[in-house]
N, C-alpha and C positions, 0 to 999 in steps of 0.2 A: 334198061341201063345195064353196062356190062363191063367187066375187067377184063382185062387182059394183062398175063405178067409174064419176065422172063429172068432168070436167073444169070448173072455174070460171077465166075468164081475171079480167084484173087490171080489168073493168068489169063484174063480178060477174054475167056471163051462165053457163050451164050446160049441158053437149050429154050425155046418157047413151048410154051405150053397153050391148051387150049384156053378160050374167054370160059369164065365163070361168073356168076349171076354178084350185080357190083353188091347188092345184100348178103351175102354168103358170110358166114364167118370166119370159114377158113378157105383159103384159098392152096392149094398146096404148087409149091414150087418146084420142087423136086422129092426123092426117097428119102432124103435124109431132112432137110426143112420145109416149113410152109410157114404162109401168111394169115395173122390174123388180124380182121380187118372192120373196123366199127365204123362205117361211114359218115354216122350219125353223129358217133360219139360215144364215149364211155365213162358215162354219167359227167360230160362238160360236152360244150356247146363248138367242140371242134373234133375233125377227123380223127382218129385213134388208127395209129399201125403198129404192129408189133411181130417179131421176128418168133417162131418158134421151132425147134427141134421136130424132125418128122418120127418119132417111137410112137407106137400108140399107148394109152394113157397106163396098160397095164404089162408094157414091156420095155420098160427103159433100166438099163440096169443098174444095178443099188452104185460103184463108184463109179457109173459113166459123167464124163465128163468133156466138153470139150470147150474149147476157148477163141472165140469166132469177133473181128473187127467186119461191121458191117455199112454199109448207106442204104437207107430205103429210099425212093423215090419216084413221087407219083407226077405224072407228066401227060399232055396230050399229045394223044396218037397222030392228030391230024398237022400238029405246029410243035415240033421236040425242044422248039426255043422255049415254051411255055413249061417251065418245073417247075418244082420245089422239092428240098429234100436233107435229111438229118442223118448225123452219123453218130456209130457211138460201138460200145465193143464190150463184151459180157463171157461171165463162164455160165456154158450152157450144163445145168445138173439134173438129176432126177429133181430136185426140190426148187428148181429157179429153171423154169422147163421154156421162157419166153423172155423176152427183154424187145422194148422197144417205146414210140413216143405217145403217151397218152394224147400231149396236145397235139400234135404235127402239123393241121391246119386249121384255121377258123374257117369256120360252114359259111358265112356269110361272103369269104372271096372265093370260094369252090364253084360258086353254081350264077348263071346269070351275069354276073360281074367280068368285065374286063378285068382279067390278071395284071396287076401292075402296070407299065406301057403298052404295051399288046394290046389290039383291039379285042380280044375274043378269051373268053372264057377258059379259066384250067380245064373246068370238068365240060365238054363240048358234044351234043349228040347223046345225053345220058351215060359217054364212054369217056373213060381213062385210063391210063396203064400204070401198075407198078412195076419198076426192077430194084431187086436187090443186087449188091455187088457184095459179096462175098468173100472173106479171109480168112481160112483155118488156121488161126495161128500153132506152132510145136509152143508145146508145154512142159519146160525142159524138166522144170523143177515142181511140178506136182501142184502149186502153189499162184501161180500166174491169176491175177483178179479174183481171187479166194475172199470169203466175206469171211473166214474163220469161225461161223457155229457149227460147233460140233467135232470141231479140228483136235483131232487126235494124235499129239508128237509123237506118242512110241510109236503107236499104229502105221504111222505115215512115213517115219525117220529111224526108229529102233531105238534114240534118244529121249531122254526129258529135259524140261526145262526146270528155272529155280523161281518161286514165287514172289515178287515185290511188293516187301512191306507198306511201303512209302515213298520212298525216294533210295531205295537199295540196288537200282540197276546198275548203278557202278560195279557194288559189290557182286552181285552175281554174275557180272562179266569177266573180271577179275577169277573166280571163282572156277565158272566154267573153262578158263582159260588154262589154270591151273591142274582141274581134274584130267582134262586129256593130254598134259604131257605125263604119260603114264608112270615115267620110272618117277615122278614125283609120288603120284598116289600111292604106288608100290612102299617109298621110301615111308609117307604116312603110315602108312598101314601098318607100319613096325615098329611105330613109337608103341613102349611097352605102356597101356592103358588098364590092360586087366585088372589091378589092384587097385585103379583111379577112375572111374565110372562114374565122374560129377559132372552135371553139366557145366562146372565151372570151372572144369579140364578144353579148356580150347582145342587142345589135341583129340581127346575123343570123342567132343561137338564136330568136329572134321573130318574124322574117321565115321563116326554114323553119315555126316554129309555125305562124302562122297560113296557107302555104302548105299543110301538109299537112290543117290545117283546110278548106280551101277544097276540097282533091281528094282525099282519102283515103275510104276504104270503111268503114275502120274506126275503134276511139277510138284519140288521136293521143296519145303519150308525151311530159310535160315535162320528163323527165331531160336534154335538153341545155338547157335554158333554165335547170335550178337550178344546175347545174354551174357556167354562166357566172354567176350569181350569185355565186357561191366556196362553195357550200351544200354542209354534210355530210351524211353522213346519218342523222347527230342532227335535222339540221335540219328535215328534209323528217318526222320523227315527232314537229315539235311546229308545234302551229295558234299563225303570226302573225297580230299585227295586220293586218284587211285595208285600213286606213285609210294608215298607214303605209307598207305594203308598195306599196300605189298611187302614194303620194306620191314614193317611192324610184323605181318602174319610170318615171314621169315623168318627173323629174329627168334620169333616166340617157341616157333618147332624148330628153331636148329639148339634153341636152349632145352626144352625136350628130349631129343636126341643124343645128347651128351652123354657118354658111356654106356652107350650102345652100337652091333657093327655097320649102324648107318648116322654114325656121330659125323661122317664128313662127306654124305651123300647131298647134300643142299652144296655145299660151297664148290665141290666138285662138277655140280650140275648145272649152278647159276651165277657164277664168279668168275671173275677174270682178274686180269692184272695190266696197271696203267704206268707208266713209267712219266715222272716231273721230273724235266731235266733244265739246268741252266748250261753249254757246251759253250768252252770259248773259241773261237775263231782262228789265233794264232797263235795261239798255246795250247797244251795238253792237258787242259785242267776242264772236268766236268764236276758238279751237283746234282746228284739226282736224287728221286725215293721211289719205292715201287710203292703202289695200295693197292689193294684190292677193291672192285668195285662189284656192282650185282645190276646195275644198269646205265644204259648211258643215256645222258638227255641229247639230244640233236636241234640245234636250229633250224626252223622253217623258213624266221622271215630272211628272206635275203636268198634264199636255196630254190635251187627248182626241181630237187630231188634226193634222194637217200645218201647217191655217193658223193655230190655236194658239201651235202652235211659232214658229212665224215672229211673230205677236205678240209673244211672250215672246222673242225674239229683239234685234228693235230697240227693245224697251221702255226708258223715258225714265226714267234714275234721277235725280232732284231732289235740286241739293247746297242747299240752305240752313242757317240757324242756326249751331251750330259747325263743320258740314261745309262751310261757302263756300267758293269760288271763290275764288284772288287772283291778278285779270285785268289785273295788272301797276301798274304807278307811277301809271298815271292813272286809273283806276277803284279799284283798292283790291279788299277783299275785297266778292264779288256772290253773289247767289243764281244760280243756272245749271241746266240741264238738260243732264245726260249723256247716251251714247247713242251706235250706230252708226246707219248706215244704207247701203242698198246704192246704189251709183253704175251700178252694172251687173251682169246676170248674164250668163253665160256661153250659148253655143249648147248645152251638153251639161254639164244641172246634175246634179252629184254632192251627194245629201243623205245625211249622216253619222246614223243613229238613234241617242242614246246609252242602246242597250238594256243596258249594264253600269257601274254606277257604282257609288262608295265605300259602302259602308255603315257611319258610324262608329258603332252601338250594335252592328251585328256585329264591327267593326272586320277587315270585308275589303269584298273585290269581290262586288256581286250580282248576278242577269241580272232584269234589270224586263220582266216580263209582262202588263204591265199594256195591255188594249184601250187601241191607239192606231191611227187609221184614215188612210187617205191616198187622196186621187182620185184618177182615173183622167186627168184634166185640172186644173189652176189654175191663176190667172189671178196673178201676180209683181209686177205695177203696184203696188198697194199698198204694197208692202216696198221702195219705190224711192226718193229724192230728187227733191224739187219740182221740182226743175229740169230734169229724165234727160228727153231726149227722148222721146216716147211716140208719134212716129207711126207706128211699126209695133209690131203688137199682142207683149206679152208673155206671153202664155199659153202653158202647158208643158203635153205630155202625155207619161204614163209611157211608159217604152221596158222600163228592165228593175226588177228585184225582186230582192234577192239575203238570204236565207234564213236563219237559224241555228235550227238544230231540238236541243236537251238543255238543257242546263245552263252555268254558268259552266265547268264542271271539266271536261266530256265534252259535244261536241255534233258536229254533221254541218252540212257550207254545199250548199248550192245555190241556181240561179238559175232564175226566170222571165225571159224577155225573148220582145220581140216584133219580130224581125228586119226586117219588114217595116211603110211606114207602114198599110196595112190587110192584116187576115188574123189567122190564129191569132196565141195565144201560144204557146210551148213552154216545157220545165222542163228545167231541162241539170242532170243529177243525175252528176258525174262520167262514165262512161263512154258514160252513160245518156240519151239524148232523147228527149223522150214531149211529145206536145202537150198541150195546158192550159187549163181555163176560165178565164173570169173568177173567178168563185167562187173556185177554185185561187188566184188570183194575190192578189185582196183580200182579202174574208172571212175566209179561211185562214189569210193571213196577220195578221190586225190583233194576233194575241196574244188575253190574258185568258180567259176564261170560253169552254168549247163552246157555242155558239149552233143552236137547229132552225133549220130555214129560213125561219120566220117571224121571225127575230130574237128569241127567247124564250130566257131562258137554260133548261138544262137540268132538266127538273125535278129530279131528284136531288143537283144541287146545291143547290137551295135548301134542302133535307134537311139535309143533309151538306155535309161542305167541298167548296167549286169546286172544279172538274176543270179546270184548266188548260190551256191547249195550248201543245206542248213547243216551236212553230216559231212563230217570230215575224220580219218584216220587219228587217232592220238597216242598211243601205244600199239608199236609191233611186236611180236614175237618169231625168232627165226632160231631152226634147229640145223646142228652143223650138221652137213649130207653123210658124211663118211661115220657120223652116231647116231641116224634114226631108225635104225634098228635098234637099238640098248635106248633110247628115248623112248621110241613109241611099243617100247614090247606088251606084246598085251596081258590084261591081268584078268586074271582069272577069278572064280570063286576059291580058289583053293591059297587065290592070295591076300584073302581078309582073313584075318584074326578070329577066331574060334565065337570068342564072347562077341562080336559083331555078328555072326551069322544066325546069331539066334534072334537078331532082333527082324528077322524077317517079317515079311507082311504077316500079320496075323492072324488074318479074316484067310488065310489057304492055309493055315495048319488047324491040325486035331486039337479038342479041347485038351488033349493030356499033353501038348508041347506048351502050351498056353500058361505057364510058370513064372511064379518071379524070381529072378534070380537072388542068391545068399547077398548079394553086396547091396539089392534095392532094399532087402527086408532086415536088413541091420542097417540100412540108413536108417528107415523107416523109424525101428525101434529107437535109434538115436536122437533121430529129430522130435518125436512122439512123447507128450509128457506122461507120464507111470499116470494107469486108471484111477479119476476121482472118487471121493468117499462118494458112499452111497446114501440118499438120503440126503436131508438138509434143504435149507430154500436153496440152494443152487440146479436145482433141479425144476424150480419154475424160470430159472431162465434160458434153457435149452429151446435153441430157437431153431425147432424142425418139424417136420412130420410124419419122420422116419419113427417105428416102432422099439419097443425098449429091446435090446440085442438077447438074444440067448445065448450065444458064448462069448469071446473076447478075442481081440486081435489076435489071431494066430502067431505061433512062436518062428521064432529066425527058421527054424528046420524042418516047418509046414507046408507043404505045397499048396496054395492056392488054384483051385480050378473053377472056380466058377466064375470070378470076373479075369477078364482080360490086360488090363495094365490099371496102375494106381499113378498117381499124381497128385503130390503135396500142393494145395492152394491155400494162401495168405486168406482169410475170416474177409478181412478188409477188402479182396479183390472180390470172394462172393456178395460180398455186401451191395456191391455197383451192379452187381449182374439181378440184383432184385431180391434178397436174404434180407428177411426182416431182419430189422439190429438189436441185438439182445441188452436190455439197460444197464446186464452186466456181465464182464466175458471174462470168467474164471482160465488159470491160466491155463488149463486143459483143452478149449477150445480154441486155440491161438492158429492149429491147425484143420486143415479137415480131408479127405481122401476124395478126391474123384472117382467116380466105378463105371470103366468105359464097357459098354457091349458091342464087340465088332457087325453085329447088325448091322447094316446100310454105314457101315463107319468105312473111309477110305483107307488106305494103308499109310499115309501121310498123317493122318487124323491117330490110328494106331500108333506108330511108333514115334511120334512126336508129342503125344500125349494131348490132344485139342478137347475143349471140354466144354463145347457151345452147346450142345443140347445133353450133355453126359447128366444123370443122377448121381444127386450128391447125397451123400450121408457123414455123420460125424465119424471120428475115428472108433471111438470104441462103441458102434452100432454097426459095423460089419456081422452077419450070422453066415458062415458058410454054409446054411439051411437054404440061404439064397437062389436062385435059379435064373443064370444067366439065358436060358433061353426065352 
């Protein structure tokens, strides 16, 4: 019995090769692939084929990779009307070295049997053939059928991602959207913090955020940034508004900033100005107000794209007949034209999509999936005031793309943005960065109907009901062209704040940079109630196993070196982690210190202070006799 196979690549050429014995296990196709082939079976009761990489077993190298859409199929040589055959498409790795169909035929119609109509057997003469047809797919973006173990953002991208509590992927999209319009982080980073070092400064839970964003290896934890929120952890498992939640995080650092020389770097960077005008018609009498705004919401339904919306936006509602005007004592009631319009946008425009509105015949909330498109660049002039200065150009090009993929009830956020004014995109999928096409970033995103790539809608929808796509755009960001230079300037080490730079990863400094600073170790003292009397039954209720200390908490002006950071834990929250409960808890112990060692600790783990497998000791059982190693 014998095989015979022949290779077809993806431009429909063919190389034959010689028959090889049909028991063989591997049959090779060419240099670069070969077949592996269990006639029998592989451990089930039908044919086994599978596609594999031609390296031999001890030269594939460590990121080879490639990305291959394939068909196997086995056919008789004597009658080519007689096949069968499967398709399917794989990244070929060192560590996923093969893909192909365990079952691909049952043995019982291979041998003996007429194949389906056909008088005569697939397998005919002990002989059959396989070909592969073959598709090297480009891999644009590093990332193409990636199973993601072992996927390394910085490694792969230079960036990280932010870690998902619960349901905080709003928040970390919003977040990372944020951190790469740089002259924002720039402007954080000069909120004066130095003499406020609480985690319950929002401002410098943000400033470490985006610090550790900037140098960390790994994805960077939000839990001090919700904290100083006042956020429970109800909170953190339900999806906010991310419109709101922006407006709030605003607010709070432009209250921050207040008498200092970046007190008017937020409204300068993310405000505009709208003009409500009532104008009459045949008289010279206008009403208007100017406001300030920091984003604008756009309508979807009804639009079939961005400058649509913006039409429908400062459209001209006409009061005549019984609706007039009355334009006061000396005109009387007028016919008039309503209406906004904008006096200015912003350097860093925030567009609101309203992909969820009322629906009163459902009587609730819906998500509008409705194909609605946005460029890559437009031009603002238009949507302005006659009078708005226009000598430098208003044209805006996207910067980022921020995501909602389900439903009103259940869905997931992420963001595209393009860090840089040229170069890739990336997708910041919480923990996750992966670079990005365009296609990814528009297309993808517009909503409506699955489209091929020729813009055709699908045929099986025109069959049947549309197939919708569950991820639609719902906040844009665009930066004005003629300011992405002063937007995207890049920042530096030299542009965080002193007392930030120390909280570098820990586990790469010496033990003598390993300190706590004057502000943790007069918290400390402050929070820390004065050492209990000695002696007395309060000393059988000491519930540890820690030894009795040989000296005492070290003073404000002691350096500690031997452990790595301290962290105040509430009795009550060691108590759930498994701390016997003591029947009576003097008010000494109200507190207790965690003593992290940067051993196998990550740098997220360091400077965030995580305390899942840390040794705990009471406070005044510290001995700097200790030895961290």
């Amino acid at each position: 019995m014998a095989l015979s196979s022949k290779l077809v690549d993806s431009h429909g050429t063919t190389s034959h090769k010689r028959s090889f014995p049909f028991l063989a296990t591997n049959a090779y196709i060419d240099s670069c692939r070969r077949i592996l082939l269990f006639p029998f079976g592989n451990n089930v009761d039908q044919c086994s084929i599978y596609l594999e990489h031609g390296f031999e077993p001890n030269a594939v190298p460590e990121d080879w990779s490639c990305c291959v859409q394939f068909a196997l199929v086995l056919w008789n040589p004597n009658d080519p009307r007689i096949f069968t055959y499967h398709t399917a498409h794989h990244r070929f790795t060192k560590d996923e070295s093969d893909w192909g169909f365990t079952r691909f035929l049952e043995l019982r119609k291979m041998f003996n049997v007429p194949y389906e109509d056909f008088g005569r057997p697939l397998v005919e003469d002990d002989t059959a053939n396989i070909t592969a047809f073959v598709r090297v797919v480009e891999d644009e973006t590093g990332v193409l059928w990636h199973n993601f173990n072992n996927y390394d953002s910085k490694k792969e991208t230079g960036y990280v991602g932010l870690k998902n509590q619960g349901a905080t992927c709003y928040l970390n999209s919003l977040l990372q959207s944020l951190y790469f319009t740089n002259a924002f982080r720039k402007a954080i980073y000069h909120i004066p913090t130095q003499h406020d070092e609480s985690m319950a400064n929002s401002a410098y839970t943000l400033q470490r955020l985006f610090y550790q964003l900037q140098h960390s290896n790994t994805a960077v934890s939000t839990n001090e940034l919700t904290k100083s929120f006042g956020w429970e952890t109800r909170h953190i498992f339900e999806q906010q508004d991310v419109q709101e939640l922006s407006r709030k995080l605003m607010e709070r650092m432009e209250e921050k900033m207040k008498g200092t020389p970046y007190e008017k770097a937020l409204p300068e960077m993310f405000s505009g100005k709208i003009k409500t005008y009532i104008s009459c018609i045949n008289v010279p009498y206008e009403s208007s107000r100017i406001e300030d705004f920091w984003d604008v919401q756009l309508n979807v339904s009804g639009n079939k794209n961005l400058l649509d919306s913006f039409k429908d936006y400062i459209q001209v509602e006409k009061l005549d007949g019984e609706n007039q005007y009355f334009a006061g004592d000396e005109y009387k009631l007028q016919d008039a034209n309503k209406g906004v319009i904008f006096r200015s946008f912003p350097d860093v425009l925030h567009l609101q999509l309203k992909r969820f509105e009322y629906d009163i015949q459902r009587d609730t909330m819906m998500k509008i999936n409705d194909r609605y498109e946005f460029p890559e660049e437009f031009d603002a002039a238009p949507y302005l005031d006659k009078d708005v200065d226009m000598s430098e150009s208003w044209e805006y090009q996207l910067h980022g793309v921020l995501v909602h993929s389900g439903d009103l009830n259940a869905g997931h956020y992420y963001a595209f943005l393009k860090p840089n004014k040229e170069g890739w995109w990336y997708r910041y999928d919480d923990d996750k960065v992966t670079k990005a096409t365009k296609r990814e970033v528009l297309e993808e995103n517009f909503g409506g109907e699955y489209r091929s790539p020729n813009a055709q809608v699908r045929a099986a929808a025109a069959k049947k009901a549309p197939v919708m796509r569950p991820n639609s755009a719902y906040m844009l960001v665009y930066i004005r062209k003629s300011r992405l230079d002063k937007i995207l300037t890049p920042v530096t080490a030299e542009d965080t704040p002193a007392h930030l730079r120390k909280w570098q990863n820990p586990c790469a400094m010496g033990r003598k940079e390993r300190l706590l600073t004057l502000t943790q170790r007069s918290d400390l003292k402050r929070r820390l109630r004065p050492e209990r009397p000695r002696g007395g039954s309060a000393r059988s209720n000491i519930c540890t196993s820690a030894s009795r200390p040989s000296q005492k908490l070290p003073s404000s002006n002691t350096a500690v070196q031997t452990w790595d950071s301290l962290t105040l834990i509430p009795t009550t929250t060691r108590q759930r982690r498994g701390t016997t409960k003591c029947s009576e808890q003097p008010p000494w112990q109200k507190w207790w210190i965690t003593l992290h060692r940067t051993s196998a600790r990550t740098h997220d783990e360091c400077v965030c202070g995580s305390w899942s497998t840390a040794r705990t000791v009471r406070s005044d059982q510290i001995s700097r006799s200790q030895n961290c190693a």
